[in-house]
SESE-981268 format. One record per residue (C-alpha): residue number from 1; chain; x negated, y, z negated. Coordinates in steps of 0.001 Angstrom, whole numbers. Last residue first. Example, Ala and Ser with C-alpha at 12.3 -4.5 7.8 and 13.67 -1.06 7.14 Angstrom:
+-----+---+---------+---------+---------+
:   k : c :       X :       Y :       Z :
+-----+---+---------+---------+---------+
:   2 : A :  -13670 :   -1060 :   -7140 :
:   1 : A :  -12300 :   -4500 :   -7800 :
+-----+---+---------+---------+---------+
% end
This chain:
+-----+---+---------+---------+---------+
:   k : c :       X :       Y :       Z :
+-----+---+---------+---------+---------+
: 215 : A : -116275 :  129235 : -161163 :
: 214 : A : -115526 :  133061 : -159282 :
: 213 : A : -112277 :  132000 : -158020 :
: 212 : A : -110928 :  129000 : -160240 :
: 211 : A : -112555 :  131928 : -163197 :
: 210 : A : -110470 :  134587 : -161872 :
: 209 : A : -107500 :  132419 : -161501 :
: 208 : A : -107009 :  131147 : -164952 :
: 207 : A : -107657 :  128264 : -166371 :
: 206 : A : -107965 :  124411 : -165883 :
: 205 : A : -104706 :  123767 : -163615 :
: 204 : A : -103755 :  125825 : -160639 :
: 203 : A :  -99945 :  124412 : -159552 :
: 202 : A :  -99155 :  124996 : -155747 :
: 201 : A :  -96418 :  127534 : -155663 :
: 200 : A :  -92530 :  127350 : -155784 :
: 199 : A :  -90676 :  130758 : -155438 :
: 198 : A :  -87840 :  130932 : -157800 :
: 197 : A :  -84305 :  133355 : -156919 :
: 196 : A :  -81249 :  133487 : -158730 :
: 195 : A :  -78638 :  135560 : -157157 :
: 194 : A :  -75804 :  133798 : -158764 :
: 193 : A :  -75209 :  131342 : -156110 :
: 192 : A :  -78737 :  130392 : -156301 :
: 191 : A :  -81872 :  130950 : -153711 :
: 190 : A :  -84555 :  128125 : -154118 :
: 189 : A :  -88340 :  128977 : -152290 :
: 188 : A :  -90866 :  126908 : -151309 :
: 187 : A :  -94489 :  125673 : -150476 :
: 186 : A :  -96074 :  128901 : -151548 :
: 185 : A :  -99915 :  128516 : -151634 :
: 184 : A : -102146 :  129526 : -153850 :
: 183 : A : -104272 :  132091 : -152790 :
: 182 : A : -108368 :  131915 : -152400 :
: 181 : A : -108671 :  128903 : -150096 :
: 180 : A : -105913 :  130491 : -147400 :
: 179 : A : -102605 :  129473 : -146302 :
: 178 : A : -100081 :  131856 : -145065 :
: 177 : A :  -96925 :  129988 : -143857 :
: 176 : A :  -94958 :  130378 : -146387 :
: 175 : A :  -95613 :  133923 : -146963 :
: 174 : A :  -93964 :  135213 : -143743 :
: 173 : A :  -91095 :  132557 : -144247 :
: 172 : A :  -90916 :  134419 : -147808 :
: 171 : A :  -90158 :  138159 : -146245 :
: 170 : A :  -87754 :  137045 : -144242 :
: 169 : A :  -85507 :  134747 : -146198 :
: 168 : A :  -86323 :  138172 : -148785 :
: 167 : A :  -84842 :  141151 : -146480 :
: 166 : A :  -81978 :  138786 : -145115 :
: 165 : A :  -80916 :  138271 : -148459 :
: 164 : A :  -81226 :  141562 : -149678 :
: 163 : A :  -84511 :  142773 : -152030 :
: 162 : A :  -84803 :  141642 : -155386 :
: 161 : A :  -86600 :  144128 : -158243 :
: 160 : A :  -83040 :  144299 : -160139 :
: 159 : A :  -82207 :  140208 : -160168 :
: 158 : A :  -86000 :  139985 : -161774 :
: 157 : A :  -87913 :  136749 : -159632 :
: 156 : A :  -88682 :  133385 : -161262 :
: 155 : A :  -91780 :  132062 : -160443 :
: 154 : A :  -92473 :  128256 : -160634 :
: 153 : A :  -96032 :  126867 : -160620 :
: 152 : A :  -95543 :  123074 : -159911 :
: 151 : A :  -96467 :  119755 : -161372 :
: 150 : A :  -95887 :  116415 : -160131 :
: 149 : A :  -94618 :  113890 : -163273 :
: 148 : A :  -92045 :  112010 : -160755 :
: 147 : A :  -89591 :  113894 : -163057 :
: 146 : A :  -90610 :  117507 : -162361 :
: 145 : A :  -93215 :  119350 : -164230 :
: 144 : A :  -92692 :  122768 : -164143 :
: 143 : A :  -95277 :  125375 : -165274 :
: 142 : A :  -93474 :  128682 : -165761 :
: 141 : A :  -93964 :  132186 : -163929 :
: 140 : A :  -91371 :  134916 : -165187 :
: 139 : A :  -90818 :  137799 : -162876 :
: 138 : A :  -91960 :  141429 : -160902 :
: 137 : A :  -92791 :  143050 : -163705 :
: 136 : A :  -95161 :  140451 : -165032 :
: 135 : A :  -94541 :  137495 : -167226 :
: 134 : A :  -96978 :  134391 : -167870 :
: 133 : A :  -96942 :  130485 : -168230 :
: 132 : A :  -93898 :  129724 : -169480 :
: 131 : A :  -93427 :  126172 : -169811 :
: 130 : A :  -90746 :  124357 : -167154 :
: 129 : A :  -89155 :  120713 : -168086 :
: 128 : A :  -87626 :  119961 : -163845 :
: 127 : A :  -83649 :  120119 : -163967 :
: 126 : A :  -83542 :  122667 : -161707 :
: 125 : A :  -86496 :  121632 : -159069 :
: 124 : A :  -85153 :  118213 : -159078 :
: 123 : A :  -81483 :  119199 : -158566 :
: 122 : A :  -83048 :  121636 : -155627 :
: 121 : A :  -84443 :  118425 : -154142 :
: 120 : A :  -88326 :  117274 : -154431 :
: 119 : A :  -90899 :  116818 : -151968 :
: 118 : A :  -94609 :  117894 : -153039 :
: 117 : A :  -97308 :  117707 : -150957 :
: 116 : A :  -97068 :  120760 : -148728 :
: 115 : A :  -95303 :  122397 : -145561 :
: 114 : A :  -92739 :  125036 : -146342 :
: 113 : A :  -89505 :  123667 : -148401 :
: 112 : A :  -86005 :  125833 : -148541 :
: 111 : A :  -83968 :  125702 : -151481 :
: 110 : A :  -80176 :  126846 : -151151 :
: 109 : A :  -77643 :  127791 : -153133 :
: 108 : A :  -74875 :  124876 : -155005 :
: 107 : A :  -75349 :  123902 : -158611 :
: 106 : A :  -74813 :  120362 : -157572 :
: 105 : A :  -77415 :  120007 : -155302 :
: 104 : A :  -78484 :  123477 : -153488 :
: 103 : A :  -78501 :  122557 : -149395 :
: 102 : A :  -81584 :  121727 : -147976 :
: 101 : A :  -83796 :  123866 : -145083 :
: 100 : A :  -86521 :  122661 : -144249 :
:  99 : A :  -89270 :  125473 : -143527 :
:  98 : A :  -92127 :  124969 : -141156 :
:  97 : A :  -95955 :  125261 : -141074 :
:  96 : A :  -96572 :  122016 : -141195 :
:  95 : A :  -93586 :  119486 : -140717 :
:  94 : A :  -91638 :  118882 : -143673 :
:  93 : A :  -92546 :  115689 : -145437 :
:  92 : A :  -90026 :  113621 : -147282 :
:  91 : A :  -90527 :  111109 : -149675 :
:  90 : A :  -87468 :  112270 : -151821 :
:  89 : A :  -84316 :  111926 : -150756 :
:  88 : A :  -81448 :  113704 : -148514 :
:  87 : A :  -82919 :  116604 : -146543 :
:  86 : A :  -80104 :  118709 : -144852 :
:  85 : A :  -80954 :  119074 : -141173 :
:  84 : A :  -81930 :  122926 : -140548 :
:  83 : A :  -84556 :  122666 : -138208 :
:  82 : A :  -82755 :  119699 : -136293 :
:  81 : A :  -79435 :  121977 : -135676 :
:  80 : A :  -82132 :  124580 : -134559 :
:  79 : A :  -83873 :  122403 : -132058 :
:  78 : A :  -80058 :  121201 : -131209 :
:  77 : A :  -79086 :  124458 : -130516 :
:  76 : A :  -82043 :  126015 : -128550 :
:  75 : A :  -81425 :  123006 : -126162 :
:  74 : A :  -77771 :  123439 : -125766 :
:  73 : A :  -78790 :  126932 : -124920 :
:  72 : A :  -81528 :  126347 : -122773 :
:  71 : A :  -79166 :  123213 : -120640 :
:  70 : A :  -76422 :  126589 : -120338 :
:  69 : A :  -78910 :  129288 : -118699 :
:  68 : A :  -79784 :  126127 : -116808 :
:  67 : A :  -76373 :  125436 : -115447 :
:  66 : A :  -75314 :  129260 : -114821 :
:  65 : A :  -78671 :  129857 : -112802 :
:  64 : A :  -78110 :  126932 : -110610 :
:  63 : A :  -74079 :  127851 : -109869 :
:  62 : A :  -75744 :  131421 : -109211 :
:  61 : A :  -78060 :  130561 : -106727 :
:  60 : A :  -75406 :  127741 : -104818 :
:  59 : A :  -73325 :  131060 : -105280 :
:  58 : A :  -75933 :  133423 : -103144 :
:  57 : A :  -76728 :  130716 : -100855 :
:  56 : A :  -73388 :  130907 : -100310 :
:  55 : A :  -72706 :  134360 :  -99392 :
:  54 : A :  -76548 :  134489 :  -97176 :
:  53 : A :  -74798 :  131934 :  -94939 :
:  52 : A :  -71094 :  133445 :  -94835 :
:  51 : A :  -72592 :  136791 :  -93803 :
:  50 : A :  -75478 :  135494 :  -91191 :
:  49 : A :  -72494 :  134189 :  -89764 :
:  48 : A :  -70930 :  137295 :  -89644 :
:  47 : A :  -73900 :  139229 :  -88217 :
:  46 : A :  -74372 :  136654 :  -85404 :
:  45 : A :  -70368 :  137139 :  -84549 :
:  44 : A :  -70989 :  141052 :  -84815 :
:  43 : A :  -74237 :  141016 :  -82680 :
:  42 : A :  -72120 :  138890 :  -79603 :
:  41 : A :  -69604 :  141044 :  -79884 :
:  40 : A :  -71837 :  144011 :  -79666 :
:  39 : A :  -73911 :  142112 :  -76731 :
:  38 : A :  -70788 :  141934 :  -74731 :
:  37 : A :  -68753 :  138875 :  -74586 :
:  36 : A :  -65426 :  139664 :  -72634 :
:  35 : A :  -67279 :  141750 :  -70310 :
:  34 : A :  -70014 :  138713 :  -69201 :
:  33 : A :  -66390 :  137157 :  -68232 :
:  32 : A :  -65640 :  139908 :  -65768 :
:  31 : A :  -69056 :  139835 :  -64235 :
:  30 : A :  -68762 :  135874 :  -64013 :
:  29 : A :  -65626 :  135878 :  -62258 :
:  28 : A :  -66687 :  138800 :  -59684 :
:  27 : A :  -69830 :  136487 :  -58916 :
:  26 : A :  -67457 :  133634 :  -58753 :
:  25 : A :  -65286 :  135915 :  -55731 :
:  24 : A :  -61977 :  136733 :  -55838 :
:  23 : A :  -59991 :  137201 :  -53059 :
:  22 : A :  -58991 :  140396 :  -51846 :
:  21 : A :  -56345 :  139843 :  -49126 :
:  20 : A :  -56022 :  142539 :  -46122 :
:  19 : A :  -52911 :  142068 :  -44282 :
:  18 : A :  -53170 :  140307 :  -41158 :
:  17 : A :  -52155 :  141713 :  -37789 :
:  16 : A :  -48917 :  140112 :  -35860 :
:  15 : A :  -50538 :  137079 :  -33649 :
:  14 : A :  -49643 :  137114 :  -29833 :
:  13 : A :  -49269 :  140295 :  -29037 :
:  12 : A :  -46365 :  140991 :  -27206 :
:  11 : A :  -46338 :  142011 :  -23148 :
:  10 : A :  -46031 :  145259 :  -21776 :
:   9 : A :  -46960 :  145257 :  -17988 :
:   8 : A :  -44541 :  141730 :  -17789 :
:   7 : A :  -41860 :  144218 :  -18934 :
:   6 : A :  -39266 :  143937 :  -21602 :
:   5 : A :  -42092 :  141774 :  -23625 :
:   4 : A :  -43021 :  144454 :  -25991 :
:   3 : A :  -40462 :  147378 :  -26057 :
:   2 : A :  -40735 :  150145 :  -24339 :
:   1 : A :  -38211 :  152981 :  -25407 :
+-----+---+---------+---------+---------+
% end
């Protein structure tokens, strides 16, 4: 066996060889960190933040809609709450066209006033002298004159020729706000707690109605 360095013919080297050492280059780095974040990745973090954004605009939307849904109602209400406001006196004008509502007086119901120049309470209207005037199938019509000495045309409904409730509140607020030069104008209406029902019309004085329409 010859061994390195026995012999001057044979001598040893004078390094031993290297191992191979792989060492990492910064274009390697960047390669491997480019594989981290791919484009998908990169699409899925866009697409979640896209998420969360269009998520709360969507409740910001909905908080909005929810308030103003709620300022219309409150609004609706107190128009209605001032529709309805009991009147309390005399001198009062309704607005035109509308009905004021006002609670029956002592003998409870309702009366309801369109727009017109008389304003009187239901006690008024019930304790008013009244003069029959003419019947028809449909009612009595009387001449009241109430204590102020204004005069009204008062027509007492039959109980079996009544429709509902809803059926005649509906029916009159149509009337009520029909004015023309050749009808007389209903200016309002009393409901009882029996069932009772009077319309209140402008009084015609000096005859009848064909000759106030045809002179």
């Amino acid at each position: 066996i010859q061994l390195c360095g026995y012999s001057p013919s044979n001598p040893c080297p004078s390094q031993a060889p290297s191992q191979g050492v792989i060492v990492p280059t910064p274009e390697s780095s960047k390669q491997h960190h480019h594989k981290k974040l791919g484009i998908k990745d990169i699409i899925l973090i866009v697409a979640g933040v896209l998420l969360v954004v269009l998520v709360t605009i969507c409740c910001i939307l909905l908080v909005c809609l929810i308030r103003k849904r709620s300022t219309s109602d409150a609004e609706q209400d107190r128009a209605a709450t001032r529709a309805t406001t009991t009147r309390t006196g005399k001198g009062i004008s309704p607005p035109a066209g509308a009905g004021d509502v006002e609670t029956g007086g002592e003998n409870g119901g309702k009366l309801v006033h369109f727009d017109g120049p008389l304003a009187f309470t239901a006690d008024d209207l019930l304790c008013a002298t009244a003069e029959i005037m003419g019947k028809s199938t449909y009612g009595t019509v009387y001449k009241a004159t109430l204590e102020d000495g204004s005069q009204a045309a008062v027509k007492r409904l039959r109980e079996k020729i009544t429709k509902s409730q809803r059926e005649f509140e509906s029916e009159v607020a149509v009337l009520g706000r029909i004015r023309h030069p050749n009808l007389l104008a209903l200016r309002a209406y009393y409901m009882g707690p029996k069932g009772e029902k009077l319309l209140v019309f402008d009084y015609m004085p000096n005859g009848s109605l064909a000759s106030f329409l045809h002179g």
